[in-house]
C-alpha positions in Angstrom: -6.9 -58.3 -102.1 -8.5 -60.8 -104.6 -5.0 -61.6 -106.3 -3.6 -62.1 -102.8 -6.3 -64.9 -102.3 -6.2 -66.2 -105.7 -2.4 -67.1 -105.4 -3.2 -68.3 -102.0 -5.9 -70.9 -103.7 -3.2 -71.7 -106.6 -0.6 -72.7 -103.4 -3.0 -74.4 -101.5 -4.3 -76.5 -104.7 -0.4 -77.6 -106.1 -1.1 -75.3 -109.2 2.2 -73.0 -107.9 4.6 -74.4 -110.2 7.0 -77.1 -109.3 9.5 -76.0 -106.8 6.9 -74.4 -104.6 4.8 -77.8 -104.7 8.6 -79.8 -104.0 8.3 -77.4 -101.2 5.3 -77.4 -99.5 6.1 -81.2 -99.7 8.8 -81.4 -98.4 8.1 -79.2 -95.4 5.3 -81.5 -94.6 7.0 -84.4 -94.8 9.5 -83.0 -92.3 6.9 -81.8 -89.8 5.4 -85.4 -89.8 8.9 -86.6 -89.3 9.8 -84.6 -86.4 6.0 -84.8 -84.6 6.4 -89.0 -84.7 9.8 -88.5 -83.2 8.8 -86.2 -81.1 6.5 -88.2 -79.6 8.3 -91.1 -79.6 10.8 -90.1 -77.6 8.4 -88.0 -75.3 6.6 -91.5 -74.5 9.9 -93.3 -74.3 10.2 -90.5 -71.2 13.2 -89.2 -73.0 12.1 -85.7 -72.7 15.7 -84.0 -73.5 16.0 -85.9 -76.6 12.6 -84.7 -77.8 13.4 -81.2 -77.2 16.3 -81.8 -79.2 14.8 -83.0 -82.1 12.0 -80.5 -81.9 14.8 -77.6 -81.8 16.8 -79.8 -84.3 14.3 -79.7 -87.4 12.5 -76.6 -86.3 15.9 -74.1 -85.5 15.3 -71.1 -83.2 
């Protein structure tokens, strides 16, 4: 159980390696890309286009 948490810590800390940091980037990047959309077209009361792009980025 300890190793489980310590390669959690290593993840959540950037010390992972490089592709997994480029990851974790990238998906966070995205998901603050899509929310600002999101909401921008929710306010704009464009309510299909934000369900689009929410089900755009986020497939499924």
């Amino acid at each position: 159980m300890s190793q489980v948490l310590t390669d959690l810590l290593a993840v959540a800390t950037f010390q992972a390696g490089f592709n997994t940091t480029v990851v974790m980037l990238g998906a966070a990047a995205l998901g603050c890309a899509a929310g600002a959309a999101g909401t921008f077209a929710m306010l704009r009361r464009r309510a299909l286009v934000s369900d689009a792009v929410a089900h755009g980025t986020l497939p499924g």
